[in-house]
DSSP file (Angstrom, degrees, kcal/mol; ACC not computed):
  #  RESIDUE AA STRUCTURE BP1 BP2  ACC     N-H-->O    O-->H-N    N-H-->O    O-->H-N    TCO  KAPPA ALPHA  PHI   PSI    X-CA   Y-CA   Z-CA
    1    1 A X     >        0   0    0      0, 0.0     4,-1.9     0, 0.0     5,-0.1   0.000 360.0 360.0 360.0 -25.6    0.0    0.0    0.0
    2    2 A X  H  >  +     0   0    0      2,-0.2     4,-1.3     3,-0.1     5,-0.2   0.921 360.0  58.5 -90.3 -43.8    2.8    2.6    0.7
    3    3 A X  H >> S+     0   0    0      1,-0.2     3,-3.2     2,-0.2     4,-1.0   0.961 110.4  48.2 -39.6 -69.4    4.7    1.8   -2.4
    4    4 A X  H 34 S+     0   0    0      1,-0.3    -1,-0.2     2,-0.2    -2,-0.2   0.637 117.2  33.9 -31.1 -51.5    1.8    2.7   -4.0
    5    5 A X  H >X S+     0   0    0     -4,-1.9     4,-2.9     1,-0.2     3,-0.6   0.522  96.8  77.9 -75.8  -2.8    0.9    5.8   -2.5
    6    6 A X  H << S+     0   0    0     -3,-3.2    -2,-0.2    -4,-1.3    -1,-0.2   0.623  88.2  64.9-104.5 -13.3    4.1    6.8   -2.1
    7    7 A X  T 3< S+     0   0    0     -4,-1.0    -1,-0.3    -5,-0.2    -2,-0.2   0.805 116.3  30.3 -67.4 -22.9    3.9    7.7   -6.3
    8    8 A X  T <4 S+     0   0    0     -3,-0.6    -2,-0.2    -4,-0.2     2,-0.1   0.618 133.0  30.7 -86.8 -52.8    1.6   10.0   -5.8
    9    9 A X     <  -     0   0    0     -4,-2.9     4,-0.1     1,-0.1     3,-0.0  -0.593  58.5-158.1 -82.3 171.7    2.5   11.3   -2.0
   10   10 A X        +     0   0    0     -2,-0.1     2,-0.3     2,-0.1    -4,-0.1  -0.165  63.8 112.3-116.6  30.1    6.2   11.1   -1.2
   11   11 A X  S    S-     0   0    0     -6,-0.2     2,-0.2    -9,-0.0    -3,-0.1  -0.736  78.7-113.6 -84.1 149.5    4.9   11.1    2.5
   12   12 A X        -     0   0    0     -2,-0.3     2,-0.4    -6,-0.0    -2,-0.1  -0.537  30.1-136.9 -26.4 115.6    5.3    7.9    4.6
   13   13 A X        -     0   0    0     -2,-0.2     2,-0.1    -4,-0.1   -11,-0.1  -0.845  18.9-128.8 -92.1 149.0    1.7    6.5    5.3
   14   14 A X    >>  -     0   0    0     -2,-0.4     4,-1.7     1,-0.1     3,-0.9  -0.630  14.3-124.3 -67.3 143.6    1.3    5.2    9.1
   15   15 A X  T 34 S+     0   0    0      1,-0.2    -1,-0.1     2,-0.2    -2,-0.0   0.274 113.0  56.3-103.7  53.6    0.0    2.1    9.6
   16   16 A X  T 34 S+     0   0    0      2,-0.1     4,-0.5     3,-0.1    -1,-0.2   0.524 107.5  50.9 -62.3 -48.3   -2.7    3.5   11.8
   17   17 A X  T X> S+     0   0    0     -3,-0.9     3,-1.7     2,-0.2     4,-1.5   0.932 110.0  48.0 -89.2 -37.5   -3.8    5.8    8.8
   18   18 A X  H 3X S+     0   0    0     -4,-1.7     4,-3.0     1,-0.3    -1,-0.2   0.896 113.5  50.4 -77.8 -25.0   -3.9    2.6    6.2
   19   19 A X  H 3> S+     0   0    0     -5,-0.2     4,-1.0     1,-0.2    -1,-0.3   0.883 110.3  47.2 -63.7 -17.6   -6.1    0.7    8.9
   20   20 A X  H <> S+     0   0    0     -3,-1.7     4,-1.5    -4,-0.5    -2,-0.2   0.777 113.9  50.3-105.0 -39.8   -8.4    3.8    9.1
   21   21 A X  H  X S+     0   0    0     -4,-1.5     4,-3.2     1,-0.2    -2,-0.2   0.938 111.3  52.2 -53.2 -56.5   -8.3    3.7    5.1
   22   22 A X  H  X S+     0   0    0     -4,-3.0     4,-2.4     1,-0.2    -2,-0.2   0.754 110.9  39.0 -23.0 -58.3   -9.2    0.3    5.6
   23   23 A X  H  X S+     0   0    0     -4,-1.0     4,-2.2     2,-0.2    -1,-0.2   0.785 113.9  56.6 -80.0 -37.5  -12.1    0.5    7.8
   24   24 A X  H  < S+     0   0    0     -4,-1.5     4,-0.3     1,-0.2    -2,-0.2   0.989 110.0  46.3 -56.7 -47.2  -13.6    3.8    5.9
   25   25 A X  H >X S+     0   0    0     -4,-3.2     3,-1.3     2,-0.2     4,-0.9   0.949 115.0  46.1 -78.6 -32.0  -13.5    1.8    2.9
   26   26 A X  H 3X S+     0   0    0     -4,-2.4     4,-0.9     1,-0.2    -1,-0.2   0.898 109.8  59.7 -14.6 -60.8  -15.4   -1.5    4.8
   27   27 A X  H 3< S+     0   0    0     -4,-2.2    -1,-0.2     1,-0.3    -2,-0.2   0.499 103.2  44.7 -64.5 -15.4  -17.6    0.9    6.2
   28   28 A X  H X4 S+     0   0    0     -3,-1.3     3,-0.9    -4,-0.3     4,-0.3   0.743  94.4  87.7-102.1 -35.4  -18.8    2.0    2.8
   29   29 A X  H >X S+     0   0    0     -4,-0.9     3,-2.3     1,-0.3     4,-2.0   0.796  71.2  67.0 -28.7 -76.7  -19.3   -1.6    1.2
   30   30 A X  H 3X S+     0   0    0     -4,-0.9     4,-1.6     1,-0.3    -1,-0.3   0.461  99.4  41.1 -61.4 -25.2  -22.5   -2.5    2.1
   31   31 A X  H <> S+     0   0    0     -3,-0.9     4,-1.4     3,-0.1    -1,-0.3   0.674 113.2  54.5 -91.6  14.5  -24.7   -0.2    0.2
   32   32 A X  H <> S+     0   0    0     -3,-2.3     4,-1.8    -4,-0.3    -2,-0.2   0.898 107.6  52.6 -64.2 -35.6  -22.7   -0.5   -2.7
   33   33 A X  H >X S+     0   0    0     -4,-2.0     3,-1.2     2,-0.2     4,-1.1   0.985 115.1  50.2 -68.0 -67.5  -23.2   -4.9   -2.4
   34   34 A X  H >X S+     0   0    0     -4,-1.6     4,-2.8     1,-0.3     3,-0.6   0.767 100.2  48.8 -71.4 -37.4  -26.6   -4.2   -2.3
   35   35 A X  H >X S+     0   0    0     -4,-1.4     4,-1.1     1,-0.2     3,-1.1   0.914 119.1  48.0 -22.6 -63.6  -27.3   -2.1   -4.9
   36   36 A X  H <X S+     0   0    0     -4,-1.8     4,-1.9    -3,-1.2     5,-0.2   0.855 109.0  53.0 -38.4 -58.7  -25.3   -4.9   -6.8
   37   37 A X  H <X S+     0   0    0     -4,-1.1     4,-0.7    -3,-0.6    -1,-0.3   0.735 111.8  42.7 -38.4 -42.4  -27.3   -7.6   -5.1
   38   38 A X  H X< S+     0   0    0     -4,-2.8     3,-3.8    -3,-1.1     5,-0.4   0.901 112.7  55.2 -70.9 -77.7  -31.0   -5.9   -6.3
   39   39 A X  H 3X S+     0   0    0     -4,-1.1     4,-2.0     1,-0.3    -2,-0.2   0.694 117.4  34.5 -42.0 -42.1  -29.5   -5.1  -10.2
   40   40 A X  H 3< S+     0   0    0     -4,-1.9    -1,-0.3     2,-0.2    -2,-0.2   0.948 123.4  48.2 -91.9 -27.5  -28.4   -9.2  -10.7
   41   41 A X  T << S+     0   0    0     -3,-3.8    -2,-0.2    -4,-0.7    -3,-0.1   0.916 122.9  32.3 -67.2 -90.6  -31.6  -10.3   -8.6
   42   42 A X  T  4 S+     0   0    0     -4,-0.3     2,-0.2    -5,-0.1    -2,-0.2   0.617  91.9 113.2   2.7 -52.0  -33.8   -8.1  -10.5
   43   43 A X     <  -     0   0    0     -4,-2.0     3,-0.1    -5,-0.4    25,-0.0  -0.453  68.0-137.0 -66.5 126.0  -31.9   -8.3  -13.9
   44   44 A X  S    S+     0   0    0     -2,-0.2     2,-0.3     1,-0.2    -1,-0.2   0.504  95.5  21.4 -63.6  -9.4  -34.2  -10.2  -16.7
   45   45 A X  S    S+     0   0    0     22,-0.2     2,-0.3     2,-0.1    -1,-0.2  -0.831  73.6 176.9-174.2 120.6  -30.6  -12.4  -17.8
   46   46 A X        -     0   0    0     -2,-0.3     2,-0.4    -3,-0.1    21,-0.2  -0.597  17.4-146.3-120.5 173.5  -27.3  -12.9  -15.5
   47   47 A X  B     -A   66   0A   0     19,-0.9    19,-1.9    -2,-0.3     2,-0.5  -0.932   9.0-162.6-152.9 117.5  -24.4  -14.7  -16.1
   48   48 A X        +     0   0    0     -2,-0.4     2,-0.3    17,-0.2    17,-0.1  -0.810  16.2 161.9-121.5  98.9  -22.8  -16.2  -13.6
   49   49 A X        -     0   0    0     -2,-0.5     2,-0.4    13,-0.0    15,-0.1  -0.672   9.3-173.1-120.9 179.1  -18.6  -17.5  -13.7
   50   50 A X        +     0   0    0     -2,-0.3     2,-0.2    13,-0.1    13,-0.1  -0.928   6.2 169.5-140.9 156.1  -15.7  -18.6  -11.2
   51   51 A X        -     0   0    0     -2,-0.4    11,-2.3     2,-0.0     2,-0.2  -0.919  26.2 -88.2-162.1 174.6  -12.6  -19.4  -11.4
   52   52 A X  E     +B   61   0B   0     -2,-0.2     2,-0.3     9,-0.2     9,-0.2  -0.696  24.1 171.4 -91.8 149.8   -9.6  -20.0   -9.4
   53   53 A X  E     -B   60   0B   0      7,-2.6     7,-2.5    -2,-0.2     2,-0.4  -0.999  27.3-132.4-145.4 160.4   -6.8  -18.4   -7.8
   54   54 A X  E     -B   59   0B   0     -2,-0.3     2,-0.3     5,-0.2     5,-0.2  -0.759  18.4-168.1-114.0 145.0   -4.2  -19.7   -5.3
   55   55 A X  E >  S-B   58   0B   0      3,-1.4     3,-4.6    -2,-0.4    -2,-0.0  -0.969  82.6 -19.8-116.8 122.0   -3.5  -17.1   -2.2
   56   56 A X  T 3  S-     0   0    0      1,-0.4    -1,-0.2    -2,-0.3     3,-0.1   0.739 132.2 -49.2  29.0  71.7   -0.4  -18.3   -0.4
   57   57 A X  T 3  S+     0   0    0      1,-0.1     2,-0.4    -3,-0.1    -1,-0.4   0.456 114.7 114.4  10.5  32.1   -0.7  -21.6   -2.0
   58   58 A X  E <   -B   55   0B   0     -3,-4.6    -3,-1.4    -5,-0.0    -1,-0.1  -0.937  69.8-109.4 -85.3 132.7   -4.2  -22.2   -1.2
   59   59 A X  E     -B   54   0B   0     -2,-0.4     2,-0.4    -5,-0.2    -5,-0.2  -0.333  40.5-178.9 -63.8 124.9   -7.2  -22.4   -3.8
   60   60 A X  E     -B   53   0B   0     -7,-2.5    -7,-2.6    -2,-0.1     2,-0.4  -0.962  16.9-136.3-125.1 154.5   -9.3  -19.7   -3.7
   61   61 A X  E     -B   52   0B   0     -2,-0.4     2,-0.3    -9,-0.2    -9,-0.2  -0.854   6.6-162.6-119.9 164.0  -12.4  -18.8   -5.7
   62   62 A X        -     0   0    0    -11,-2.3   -13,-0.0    -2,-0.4   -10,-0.0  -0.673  13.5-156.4-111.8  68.1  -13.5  -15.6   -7.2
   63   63 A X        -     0   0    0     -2,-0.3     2,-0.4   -13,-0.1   -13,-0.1   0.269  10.9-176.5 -36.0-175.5  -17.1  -15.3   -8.0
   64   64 A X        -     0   0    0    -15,-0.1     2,-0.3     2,-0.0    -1,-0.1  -0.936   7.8-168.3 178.4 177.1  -18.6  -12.8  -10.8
   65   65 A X        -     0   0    0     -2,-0.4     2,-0.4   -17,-0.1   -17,-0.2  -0.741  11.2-173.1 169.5 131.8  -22.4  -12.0  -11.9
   66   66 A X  B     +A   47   0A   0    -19,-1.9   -19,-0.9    -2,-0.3    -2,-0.0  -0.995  17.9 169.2-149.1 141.2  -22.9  -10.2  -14.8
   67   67 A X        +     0   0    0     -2,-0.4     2,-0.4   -21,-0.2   -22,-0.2   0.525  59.5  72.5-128.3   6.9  -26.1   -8.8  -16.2
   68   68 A X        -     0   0    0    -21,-0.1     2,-0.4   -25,-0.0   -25,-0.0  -0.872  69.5-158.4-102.7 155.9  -25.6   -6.4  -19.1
   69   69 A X        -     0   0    0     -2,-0.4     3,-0.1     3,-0.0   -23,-0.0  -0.965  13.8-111.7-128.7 151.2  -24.5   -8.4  -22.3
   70   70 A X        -     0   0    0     -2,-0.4     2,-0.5     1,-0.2     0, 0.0  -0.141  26.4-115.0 -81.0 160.2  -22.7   -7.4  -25.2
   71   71 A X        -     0   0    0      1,-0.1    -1,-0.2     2,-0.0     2,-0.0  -0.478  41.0-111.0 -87.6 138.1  -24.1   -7.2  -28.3
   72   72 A X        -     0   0    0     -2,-0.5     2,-0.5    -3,-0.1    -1,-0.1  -0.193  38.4-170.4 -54.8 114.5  -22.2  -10.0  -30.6
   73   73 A X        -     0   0    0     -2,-0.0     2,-0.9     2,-0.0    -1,-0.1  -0.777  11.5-137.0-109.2 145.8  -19.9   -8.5  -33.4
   74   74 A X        +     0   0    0     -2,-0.5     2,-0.3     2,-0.0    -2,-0.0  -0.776  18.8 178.5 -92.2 145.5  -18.1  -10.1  -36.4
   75   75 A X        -     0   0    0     -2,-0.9     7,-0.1     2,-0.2    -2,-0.0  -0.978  38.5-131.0-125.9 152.8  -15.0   -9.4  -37.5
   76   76 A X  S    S+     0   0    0     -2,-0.3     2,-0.3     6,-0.1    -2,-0.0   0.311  92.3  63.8-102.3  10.3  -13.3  -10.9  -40.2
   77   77 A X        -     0   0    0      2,-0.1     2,-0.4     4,-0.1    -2,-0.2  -0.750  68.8-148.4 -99.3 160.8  -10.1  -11.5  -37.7
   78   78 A X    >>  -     0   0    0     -2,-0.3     4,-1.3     4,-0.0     3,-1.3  -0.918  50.2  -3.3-116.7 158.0   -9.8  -13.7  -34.6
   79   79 A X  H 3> S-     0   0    0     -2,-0.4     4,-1.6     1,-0.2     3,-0.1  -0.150 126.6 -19.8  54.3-158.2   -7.9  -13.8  -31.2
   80   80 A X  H 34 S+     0   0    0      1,-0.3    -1,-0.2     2,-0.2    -3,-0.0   0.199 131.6  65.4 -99.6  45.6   -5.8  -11.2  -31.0
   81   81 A X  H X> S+     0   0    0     -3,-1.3     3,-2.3     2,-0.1     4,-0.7   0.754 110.6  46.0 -82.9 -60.5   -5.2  -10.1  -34.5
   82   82 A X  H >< S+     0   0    0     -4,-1.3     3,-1.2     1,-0.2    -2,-0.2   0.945 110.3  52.3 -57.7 -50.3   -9.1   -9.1  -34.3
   83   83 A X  T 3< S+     0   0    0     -4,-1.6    -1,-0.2     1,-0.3    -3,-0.1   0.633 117.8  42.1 -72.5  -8.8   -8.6   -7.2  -30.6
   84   84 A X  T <4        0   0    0     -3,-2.3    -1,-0.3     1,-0.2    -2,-0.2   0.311 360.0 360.0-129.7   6.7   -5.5   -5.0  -32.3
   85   85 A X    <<        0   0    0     -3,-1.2    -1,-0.2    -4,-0.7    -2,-0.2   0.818 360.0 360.0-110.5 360.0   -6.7   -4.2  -35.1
């Protein structure tokens, strides 16, 4: 976290002020989830994936919900000839 800030600030953060960050940003979560919660409940077509990722060698999973979807295009490329061109 300090590297980070410390491109923008060149102040030293405490870590008393990055717990405080911490908790502020906790502290904000919950009506953001719900909002999140109504829109995929609500939403006429969700999509729902996982996948894994390992945290200190443990498996962890990442859930996802998605409710808008894109509209399909062709292109007459594929992969990432088609993404760069």
């Amino acid at each position: 976290m300090q590297w980070i800030t410390s491109i923008k600030y060149p102040a030293a953060l405490s870590p008393g002020a990055v717990v405080r960050m911490i908790r502020t940003a906790a502290d904000n979560l919950p009506p953001t989830v719900a909002r999140i919660t109504d829109a995929v409940r609500d939403a006429r077509v969700a999509h729902f994936d996982e996948t894994g990722m390992r945290v200190a060698g443990k498996l962890h999973w990442l859930h996802a919900a998605a409710i808008q979807v894109p509209e399909p295009r062709q292109h007459w490329r594929s992969g990432q000839k088609k993404t760069n061109a």
